[in-house]
DRENLUM-458821 format. One record per atom (N, C-alpha, C, O): residue number from 1; residue in three letters; atom name; x, y, z. Coordinates in steps of 0.2 Angstrom, whole numbers. Example, Ala and Ser with C-alpha at 12.3 -4.5 7.8 and 13.67 -1.06 7.14 Angstrom:
BEGIN
   nr  rest  atom     px     py     pz
    1   ALA     N     66    -28     39
    1   ALA    CA     62    -22     39
    1   ALA     C     66    -16     39
    1   ALA     O     71    -17     42
    2   SER     N     64    -11     35
    2   SER    CA     68     -5     36
    2   SER     C     64      0     39
    2   SER     O     67      6     40
This chain:
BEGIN
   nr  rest  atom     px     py     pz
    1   UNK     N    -48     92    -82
    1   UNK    CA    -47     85    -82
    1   UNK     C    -41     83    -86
    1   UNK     O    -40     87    -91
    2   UNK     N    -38     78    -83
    2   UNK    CA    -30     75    -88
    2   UNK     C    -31     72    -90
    2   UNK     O    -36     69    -88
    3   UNK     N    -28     69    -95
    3   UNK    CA    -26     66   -101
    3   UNK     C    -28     57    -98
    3   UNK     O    -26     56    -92
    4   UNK     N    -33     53   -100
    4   UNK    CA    -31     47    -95
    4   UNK     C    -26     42    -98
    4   UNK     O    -24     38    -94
    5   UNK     N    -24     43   -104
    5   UNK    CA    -19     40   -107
    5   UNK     C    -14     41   -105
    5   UNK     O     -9     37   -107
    6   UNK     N    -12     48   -100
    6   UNK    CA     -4     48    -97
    6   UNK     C     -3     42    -93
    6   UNK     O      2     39    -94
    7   UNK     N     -8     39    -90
    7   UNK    CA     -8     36    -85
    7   UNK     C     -7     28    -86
    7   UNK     O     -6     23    -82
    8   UNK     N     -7     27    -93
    8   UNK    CA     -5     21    -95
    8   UNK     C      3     21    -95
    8   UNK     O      6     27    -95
    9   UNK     N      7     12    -93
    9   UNK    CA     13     13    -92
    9   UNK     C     15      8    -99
    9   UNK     O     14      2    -97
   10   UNK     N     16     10   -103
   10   UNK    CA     18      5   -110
   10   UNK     C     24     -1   -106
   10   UNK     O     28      0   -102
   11   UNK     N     22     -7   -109
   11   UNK    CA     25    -13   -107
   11   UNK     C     31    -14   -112
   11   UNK     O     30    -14   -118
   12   UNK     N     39    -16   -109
   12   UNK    CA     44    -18   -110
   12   UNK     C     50    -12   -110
   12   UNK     O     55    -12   -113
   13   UNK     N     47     -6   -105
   13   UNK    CA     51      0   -103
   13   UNK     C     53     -1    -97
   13   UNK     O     50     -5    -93
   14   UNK     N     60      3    -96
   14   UNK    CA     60      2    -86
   14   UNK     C     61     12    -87
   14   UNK     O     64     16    -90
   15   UNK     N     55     11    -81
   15   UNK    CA     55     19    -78
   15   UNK     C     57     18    -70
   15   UNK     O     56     13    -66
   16   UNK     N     59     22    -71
   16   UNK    CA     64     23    -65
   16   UNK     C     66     17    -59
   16   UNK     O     64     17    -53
   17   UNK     N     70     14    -63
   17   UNK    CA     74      8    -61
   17   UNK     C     69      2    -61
   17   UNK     O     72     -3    -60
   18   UNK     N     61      0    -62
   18   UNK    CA     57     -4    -61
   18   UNK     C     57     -5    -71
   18   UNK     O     57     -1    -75
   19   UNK     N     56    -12    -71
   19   UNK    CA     58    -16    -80
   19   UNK     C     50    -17    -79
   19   UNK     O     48    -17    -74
   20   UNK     N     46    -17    -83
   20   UNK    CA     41    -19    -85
   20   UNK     C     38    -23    -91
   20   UNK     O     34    -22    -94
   21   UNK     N     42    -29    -91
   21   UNK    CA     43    -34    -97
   21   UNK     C     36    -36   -100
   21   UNK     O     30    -36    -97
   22   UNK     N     36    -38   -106
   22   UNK    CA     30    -40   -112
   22   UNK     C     25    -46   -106
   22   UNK     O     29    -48   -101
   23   UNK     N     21    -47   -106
   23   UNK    CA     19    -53   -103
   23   UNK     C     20    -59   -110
   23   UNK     O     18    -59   -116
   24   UNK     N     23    -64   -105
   24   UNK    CA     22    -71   -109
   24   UNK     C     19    -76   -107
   24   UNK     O     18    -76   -101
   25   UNK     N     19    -81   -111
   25   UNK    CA     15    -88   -108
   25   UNK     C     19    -90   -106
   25   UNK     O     25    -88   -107
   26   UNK     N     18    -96   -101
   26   UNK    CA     20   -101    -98
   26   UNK     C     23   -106   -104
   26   UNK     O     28   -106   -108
   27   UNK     N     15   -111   -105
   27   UNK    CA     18   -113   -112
   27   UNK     C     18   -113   -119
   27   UNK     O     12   -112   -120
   28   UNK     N     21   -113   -126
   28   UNK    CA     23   -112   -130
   28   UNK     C     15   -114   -133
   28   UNK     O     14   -118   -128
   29   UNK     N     11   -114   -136
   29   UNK    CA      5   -115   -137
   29   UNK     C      5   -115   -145
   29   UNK     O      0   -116   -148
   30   UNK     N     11   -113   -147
   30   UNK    CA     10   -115   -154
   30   UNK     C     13   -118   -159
   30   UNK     O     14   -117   -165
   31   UNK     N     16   -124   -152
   31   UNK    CA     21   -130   -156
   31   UNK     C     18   -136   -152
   31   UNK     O     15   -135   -147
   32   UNK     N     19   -143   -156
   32   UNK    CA     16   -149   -154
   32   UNK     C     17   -150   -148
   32   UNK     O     13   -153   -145
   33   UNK     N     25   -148   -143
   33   UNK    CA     25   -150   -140
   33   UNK     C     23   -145   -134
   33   UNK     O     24   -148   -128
   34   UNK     N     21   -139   -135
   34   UNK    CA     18   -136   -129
   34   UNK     C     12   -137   -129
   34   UNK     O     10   -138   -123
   35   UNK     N      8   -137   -134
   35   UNK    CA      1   -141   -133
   35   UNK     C      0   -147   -128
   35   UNK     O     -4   -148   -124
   36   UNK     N      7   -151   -128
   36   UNK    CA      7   -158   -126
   36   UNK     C      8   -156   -118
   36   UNK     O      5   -158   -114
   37   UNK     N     12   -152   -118
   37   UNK    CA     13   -152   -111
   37   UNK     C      8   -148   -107
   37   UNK     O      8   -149   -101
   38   UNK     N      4   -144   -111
   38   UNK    CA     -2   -140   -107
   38   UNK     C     -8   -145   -107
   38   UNK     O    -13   -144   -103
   39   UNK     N     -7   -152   -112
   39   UNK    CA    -12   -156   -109
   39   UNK     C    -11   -161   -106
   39   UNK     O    -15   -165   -104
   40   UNK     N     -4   -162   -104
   40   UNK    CA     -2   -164    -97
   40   UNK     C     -4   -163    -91
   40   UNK     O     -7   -166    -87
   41   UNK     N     -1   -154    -89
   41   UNK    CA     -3   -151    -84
   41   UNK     C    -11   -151    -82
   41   UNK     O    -13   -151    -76
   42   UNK     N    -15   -151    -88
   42   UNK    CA    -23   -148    -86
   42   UNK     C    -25   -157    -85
   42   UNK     O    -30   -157    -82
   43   UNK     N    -23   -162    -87
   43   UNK    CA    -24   -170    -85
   43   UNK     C    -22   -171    -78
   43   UNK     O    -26   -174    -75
   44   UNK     N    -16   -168    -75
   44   UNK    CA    -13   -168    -67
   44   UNK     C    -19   -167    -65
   44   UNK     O    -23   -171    -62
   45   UNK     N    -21   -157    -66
   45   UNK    CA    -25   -155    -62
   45   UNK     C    -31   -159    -60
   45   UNK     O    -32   -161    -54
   46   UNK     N    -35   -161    -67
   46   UNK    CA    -41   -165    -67
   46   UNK     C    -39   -173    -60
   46   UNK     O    -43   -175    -56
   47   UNK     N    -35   -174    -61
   47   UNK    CA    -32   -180    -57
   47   UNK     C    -34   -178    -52
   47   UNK     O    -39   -180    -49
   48   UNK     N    -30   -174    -50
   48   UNK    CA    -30   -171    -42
   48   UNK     C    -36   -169    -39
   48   UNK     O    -36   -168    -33
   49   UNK     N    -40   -167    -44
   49   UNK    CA    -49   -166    -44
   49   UNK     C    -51   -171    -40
   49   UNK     O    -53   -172    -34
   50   UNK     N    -52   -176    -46
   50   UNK    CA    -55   -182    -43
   50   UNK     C    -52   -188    -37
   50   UNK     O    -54   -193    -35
   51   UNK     N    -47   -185    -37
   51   UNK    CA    -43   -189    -30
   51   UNK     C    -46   -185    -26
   51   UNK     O    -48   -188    -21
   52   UNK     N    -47   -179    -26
   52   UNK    CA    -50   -176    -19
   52   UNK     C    -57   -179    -19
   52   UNK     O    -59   -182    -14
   53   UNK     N    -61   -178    -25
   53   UNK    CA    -68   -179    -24
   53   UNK     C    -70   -187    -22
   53   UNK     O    -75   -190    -19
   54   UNK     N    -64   -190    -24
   54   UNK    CA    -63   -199    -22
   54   UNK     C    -61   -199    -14
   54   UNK     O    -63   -204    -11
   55   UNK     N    -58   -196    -11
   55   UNK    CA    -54   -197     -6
   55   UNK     C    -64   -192      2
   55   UNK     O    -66   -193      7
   56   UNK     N    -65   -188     -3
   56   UNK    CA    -72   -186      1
   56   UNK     C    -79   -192      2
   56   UNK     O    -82   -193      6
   57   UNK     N    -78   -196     -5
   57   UNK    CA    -83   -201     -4
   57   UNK     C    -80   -208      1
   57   UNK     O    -83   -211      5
   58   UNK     N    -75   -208      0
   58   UNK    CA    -73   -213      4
   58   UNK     C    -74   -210     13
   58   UNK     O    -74   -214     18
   59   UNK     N    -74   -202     14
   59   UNK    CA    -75   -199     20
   59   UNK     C    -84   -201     21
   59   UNK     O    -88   -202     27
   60   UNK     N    -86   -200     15
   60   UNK    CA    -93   -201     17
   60   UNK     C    -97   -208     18
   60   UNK     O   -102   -209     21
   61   UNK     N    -94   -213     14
   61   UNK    CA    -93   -220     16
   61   UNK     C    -93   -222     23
   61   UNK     O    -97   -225     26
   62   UNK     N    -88   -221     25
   62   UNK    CA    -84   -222     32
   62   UNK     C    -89   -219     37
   62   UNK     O    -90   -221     43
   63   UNK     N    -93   -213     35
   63   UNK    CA    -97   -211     40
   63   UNK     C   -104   -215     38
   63   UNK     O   -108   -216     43
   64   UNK     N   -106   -216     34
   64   UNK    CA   -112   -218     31
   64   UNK     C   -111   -227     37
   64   UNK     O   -115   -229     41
   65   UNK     N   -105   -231     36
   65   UNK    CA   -105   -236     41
   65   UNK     C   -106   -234     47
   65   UNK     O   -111   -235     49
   66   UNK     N   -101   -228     50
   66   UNK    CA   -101   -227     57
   66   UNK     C   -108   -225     63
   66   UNK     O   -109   -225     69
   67   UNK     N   -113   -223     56
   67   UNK    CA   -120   -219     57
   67   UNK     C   -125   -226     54
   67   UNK     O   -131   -225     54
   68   UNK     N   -123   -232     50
   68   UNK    CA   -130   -235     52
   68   UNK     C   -132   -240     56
   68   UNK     O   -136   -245     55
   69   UNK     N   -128   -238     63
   69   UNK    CA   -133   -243     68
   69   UNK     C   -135   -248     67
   69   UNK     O   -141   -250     70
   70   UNK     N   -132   -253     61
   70   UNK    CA   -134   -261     58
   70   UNK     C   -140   -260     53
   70   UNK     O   -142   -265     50
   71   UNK     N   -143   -254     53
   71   UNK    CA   -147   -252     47
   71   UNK     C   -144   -256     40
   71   UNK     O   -141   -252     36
   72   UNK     N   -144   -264     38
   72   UNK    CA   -144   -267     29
   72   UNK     C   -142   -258     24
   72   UNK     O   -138   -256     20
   73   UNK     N   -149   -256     27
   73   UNK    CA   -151   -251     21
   73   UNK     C   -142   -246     22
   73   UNK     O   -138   -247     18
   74   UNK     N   -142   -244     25
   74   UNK    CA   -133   -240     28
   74   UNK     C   -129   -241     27
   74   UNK     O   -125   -237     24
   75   UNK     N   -127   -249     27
   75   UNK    CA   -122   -251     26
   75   UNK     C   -122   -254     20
   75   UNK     O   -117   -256     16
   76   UNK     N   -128   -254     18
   76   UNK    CA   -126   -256      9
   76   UNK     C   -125   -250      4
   76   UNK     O   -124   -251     -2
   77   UNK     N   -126   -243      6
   77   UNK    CA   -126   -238      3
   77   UNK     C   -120   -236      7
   77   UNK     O   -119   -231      5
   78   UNK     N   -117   -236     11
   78   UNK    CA   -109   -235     12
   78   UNK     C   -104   -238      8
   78   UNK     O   -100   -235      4
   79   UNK     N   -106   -246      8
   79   UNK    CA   -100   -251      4
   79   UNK     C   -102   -249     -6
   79   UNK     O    -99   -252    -10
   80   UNK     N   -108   -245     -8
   80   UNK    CA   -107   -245    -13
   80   UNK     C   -104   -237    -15
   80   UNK     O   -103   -236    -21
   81   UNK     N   -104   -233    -10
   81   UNK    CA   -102   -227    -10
   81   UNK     C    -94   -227     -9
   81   UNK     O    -91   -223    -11
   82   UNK     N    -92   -233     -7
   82   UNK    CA    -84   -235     -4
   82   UNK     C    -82   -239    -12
   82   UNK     O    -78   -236    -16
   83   UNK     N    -85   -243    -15
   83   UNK    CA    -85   -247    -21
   83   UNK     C    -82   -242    -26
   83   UNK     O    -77   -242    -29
   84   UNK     N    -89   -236    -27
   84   UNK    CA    -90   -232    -34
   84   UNK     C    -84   -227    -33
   84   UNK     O    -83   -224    -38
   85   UNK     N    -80   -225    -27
   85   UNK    CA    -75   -221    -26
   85   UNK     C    -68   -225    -28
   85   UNK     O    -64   -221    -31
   86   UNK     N    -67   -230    -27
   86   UNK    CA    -59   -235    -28
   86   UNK     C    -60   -236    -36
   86   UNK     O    -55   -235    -40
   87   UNK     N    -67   -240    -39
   87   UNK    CA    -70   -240    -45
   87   UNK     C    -66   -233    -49
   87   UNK     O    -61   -233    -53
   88   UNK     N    -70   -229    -48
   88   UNK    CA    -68   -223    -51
   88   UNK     C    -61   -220    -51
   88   UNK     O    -58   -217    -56
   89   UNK     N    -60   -220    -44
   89   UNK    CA    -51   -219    -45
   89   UNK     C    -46   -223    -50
   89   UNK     O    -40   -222    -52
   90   UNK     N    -50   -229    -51
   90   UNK    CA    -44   -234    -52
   90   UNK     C    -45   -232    -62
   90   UNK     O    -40   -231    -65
   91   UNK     N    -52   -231    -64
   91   UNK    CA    -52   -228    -71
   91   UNK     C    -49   -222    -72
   91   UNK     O    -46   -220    -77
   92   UNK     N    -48   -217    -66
   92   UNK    CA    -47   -211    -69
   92   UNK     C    -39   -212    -68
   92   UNK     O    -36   -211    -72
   93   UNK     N    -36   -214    -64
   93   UNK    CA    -28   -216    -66
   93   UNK     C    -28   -220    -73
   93   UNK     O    -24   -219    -78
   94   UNK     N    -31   -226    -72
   94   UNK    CA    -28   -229    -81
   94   UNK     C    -31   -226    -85
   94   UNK     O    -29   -228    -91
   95   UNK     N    -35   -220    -86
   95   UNK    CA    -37   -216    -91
   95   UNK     C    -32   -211    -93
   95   UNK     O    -31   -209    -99
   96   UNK     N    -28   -208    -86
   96   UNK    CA    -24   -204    -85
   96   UNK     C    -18   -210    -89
   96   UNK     O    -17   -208    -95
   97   UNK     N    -16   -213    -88
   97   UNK    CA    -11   -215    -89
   97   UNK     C    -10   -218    -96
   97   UNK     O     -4   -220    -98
   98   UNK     N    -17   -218   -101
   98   UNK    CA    -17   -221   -108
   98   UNK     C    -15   -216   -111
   98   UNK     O    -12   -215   -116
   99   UNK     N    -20   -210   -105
   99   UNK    CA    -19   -206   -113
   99   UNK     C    -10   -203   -112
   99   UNK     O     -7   -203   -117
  100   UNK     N     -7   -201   -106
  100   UNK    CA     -2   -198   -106
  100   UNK     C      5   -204   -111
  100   UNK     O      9   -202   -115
  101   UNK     N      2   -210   -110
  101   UNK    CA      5   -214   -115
  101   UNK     C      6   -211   -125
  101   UNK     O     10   -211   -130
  102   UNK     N      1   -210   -124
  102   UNK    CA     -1   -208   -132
  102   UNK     C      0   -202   -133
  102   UNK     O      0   -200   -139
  103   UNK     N      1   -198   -127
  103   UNK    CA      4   -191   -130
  103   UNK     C     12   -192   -130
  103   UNK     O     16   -190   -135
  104   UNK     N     14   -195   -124
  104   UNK    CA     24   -194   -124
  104   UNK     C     27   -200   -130
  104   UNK     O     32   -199   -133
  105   UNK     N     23   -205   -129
  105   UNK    CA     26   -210   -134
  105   UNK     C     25   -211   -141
  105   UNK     O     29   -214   -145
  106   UNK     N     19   -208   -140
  106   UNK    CA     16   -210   -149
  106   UNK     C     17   -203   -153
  106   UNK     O     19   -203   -159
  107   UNK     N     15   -199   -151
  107   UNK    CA     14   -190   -153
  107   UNK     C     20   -187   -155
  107   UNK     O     21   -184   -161
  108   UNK     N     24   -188   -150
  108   UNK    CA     31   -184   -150
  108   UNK     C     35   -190   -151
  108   UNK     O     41   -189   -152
């Protein structure tokens, strides 16, 4: 049996013409301002979450009308299903947007 440590390629070497560089972070995570920017991106994310999850109930709304055959009970649990979807979007943008205020304006 061989060594299984040959088998390790140490990083920041180039063998045989291929560089094999240190890995690094994307961002700086140990100044204020790469914190800030890493709690931008993961805020985008979160955003873009709930726009889909907003944009499925308003899919489920639209169908909840189209499926209650005048059924009161159908069409009030569509328009509240439609309601809690725009409601919610519209907090999660001004939430998005207080805090991004207080991180670029007030912080830095």
């Amino acid at each position: 049996m061989g060594d299984s440590k040959k088998n390790i390629i140490p990083l920041g070497v180039t063998i045989g013409g291929y560089t094999f560089d240190t890995p690094t972070l994307k961002w700086d995570i140990t100044s204020t301002d790469g914190v800030i920017n890493l709690v931008i991106v993961i805020f985008n994310l979160l955003v873009g979450l709930s726009a889909l999850v907003a944009v499925g109930m308003i899919i489920y709304s639209g169908y909840m009308f189209i499926t209650s055959a005048g059924d009161p009970e159908k069409v009030k649990k569509g328009g509240d299903a439609l309601t809690a979807a725009i409601v919610g979007m519209i907090i999660v943008f001004l939430a998005r947007t207080i805090i991004l205020f207080i991180l670029e304006k007030i912080l830095v």
